[in-house]
C-alpha positions as MATLAB code, in Angstrom:
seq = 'XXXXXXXXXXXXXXXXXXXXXXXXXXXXXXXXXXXXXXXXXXXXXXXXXXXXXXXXXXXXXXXXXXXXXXXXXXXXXXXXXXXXXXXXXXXXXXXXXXXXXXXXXXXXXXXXXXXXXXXXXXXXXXXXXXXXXXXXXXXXXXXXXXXXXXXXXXXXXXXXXXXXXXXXXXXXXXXXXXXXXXXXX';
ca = [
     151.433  121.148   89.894;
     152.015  122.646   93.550;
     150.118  121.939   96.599;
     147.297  124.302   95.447;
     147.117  122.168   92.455;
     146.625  119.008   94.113;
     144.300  120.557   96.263;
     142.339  121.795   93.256;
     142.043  118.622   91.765;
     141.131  116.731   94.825;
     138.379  119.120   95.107;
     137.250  118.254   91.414;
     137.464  114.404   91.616;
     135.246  114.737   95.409;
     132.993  117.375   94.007;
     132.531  114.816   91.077;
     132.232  111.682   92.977;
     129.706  113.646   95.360;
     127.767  114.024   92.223;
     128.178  110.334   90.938;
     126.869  109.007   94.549;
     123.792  111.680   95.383;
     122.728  110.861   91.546;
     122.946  106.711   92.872;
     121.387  107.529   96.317;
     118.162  109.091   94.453;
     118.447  106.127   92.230;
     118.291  103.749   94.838;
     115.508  106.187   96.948;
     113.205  106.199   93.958;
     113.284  102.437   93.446;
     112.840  101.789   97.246;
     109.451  104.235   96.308;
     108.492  102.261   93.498;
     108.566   99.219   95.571;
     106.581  100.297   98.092;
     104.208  101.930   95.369;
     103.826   98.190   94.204;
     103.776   96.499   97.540;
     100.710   98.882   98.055;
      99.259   97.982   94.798;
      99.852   94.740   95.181;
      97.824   94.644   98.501;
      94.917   97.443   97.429;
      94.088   94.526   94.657;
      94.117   91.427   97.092;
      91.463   93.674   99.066;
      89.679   94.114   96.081;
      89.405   90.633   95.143;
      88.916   89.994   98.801;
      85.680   92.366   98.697;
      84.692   90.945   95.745;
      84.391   87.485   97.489;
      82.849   88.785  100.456;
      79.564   90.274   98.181;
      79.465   87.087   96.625;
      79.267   85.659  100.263;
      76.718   87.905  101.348;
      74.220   87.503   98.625;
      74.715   83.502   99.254;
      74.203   84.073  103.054;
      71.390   86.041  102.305;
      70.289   83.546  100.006;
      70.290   80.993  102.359;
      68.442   82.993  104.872;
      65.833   83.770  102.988;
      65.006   80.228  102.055;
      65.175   79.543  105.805;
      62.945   82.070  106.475;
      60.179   80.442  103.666;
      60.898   77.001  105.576;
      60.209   78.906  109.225;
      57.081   80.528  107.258;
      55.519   77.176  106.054;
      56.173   75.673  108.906;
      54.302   78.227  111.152;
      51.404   78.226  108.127;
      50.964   74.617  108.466;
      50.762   74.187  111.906;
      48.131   76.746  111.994;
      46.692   74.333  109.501;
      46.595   72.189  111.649;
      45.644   73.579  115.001;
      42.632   75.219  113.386;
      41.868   71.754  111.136;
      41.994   70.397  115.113;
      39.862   73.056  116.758;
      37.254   71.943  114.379;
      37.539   75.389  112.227;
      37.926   74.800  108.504;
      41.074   76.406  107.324;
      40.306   76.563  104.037;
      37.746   79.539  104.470;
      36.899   82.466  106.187;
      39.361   83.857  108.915;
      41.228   81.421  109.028;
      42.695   81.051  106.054;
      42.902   85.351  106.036;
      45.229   84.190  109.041;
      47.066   81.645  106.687;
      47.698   84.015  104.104;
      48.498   87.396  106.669;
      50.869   84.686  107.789;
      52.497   83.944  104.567;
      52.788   87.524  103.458;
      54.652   88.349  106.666;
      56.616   85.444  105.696;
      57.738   86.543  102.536;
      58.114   90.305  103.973;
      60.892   88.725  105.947;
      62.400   86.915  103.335;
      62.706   89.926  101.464;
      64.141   92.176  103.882;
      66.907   89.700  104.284;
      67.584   89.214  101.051;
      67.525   93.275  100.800;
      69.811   93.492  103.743;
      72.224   91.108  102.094;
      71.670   93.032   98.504;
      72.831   96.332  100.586;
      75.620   94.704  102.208;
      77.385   93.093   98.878;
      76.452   96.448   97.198;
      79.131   98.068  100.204;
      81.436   95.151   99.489;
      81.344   95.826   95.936;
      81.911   99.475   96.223;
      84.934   98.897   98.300;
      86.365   96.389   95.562;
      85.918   99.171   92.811;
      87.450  101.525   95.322;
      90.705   99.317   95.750;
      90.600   98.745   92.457;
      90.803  102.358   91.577;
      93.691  102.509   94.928;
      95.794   99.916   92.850;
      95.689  101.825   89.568;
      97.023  104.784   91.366;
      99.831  103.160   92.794;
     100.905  100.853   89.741;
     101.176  104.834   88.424;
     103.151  105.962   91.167;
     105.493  103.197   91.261;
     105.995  103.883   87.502;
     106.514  107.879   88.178;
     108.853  107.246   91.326;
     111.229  105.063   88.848;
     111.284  107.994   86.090;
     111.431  110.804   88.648;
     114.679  109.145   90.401;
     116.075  108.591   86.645;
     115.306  112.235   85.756;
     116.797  113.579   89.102;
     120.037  111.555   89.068;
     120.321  112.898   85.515;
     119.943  116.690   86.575;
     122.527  116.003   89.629;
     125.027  114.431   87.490;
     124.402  116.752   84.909;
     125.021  119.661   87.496;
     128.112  117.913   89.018;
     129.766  118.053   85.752;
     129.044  121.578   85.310;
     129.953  122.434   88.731;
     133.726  120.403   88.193;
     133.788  122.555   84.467;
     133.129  125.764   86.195;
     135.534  125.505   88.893;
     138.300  124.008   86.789;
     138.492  126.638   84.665;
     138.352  129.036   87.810;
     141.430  127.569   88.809;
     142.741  127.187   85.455;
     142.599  130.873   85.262;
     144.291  131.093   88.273;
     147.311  129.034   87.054;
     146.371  126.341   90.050;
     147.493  123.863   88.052;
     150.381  125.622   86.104;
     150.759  124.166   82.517;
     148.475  121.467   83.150;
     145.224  121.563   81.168;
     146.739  124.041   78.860;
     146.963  123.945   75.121;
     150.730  123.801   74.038;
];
């Protein structure tokens, strides 16, 4: 085998190798993807359960401000009680026990408002928990895809390194490149 030869085959071994290391480099890319795919799922369902907690919290808070409200609201209703029991008016009849129960109904007006407020605010919380939810799915699938994808395209570039070496060995097979080498005796 002359110079040409050994030129020949170097080119066959590097266009070979080049094949063996793009097919690893898109190995290695797709895993780094399906990594981060995971990282991100990983994350989208900590938010999720994060939300989650956070509607829990604000039907508790709103809860708990509601029953403060009813507190505030029998407190004000009794000391009208007892302001109009002290100006000398009965507060068990006529307008002033209208007042007593305008009073109360404000009273639990407010209490229901903030218990609607908090209602509307876990209802956000628990929309962005399905929504993360949904975010996770979608990258636990991409993480999946990114692995098979690299697999698949290291596949096709090996596969098409191979054919490339077969193509041009015989080219310069047929040229006598390598003279009796890779004939049949």
């Amino acid at each position: 085998m002359g110079v040409a030869g050994a030129f020949g085959a170097a080119g066959l071994v590097g266009s070979l190798v080049g094949s063996v290391v793009n097919a690893s480099g898109q190995q290695e890319q797709a895993q780094a993807q399906a990594e981060a795919a995971a990282y991100q799922a990983q994350v989208a369902q900590n938010n999720a359960a994060i939300a989650q907690s956070n509607a829990k919290l604000d039907i508790q808070a709103g809860e708990t401000a509601a029953v403060n409200q009813g507190l505030k609201t029998r407190a004000a209703v009794g000391s009208a009680r007892a302001n109009q029991g002290a100006s000398g008016v009965d507060p068990n009849t006529g307008s002033a026990s209208a007042v007593q129960a305008g009073q109360q109904e404000i009273g639990y007006l407010d209490a229901l408002t903030l218990r609607s407020d908090a209602a509307k605010k876990a209802y956000g919380q628990e929309v962005a928990a399905t929504s993360e939810t949904a975010q996770a799915g979608l990258e636990t699938l991409e993480a999946g895809q990114a692995q098979e994808a690299g697999t698949i395209g290291a596949t096709g570039t090996l596969l098409s390194g191979v054919s490339t070496v077969g193509t041009n060995f015989a080219n310069l097979q047929s040229k006598n490149v390598f003279g009796s080498f890779g004939t049949a005796s």
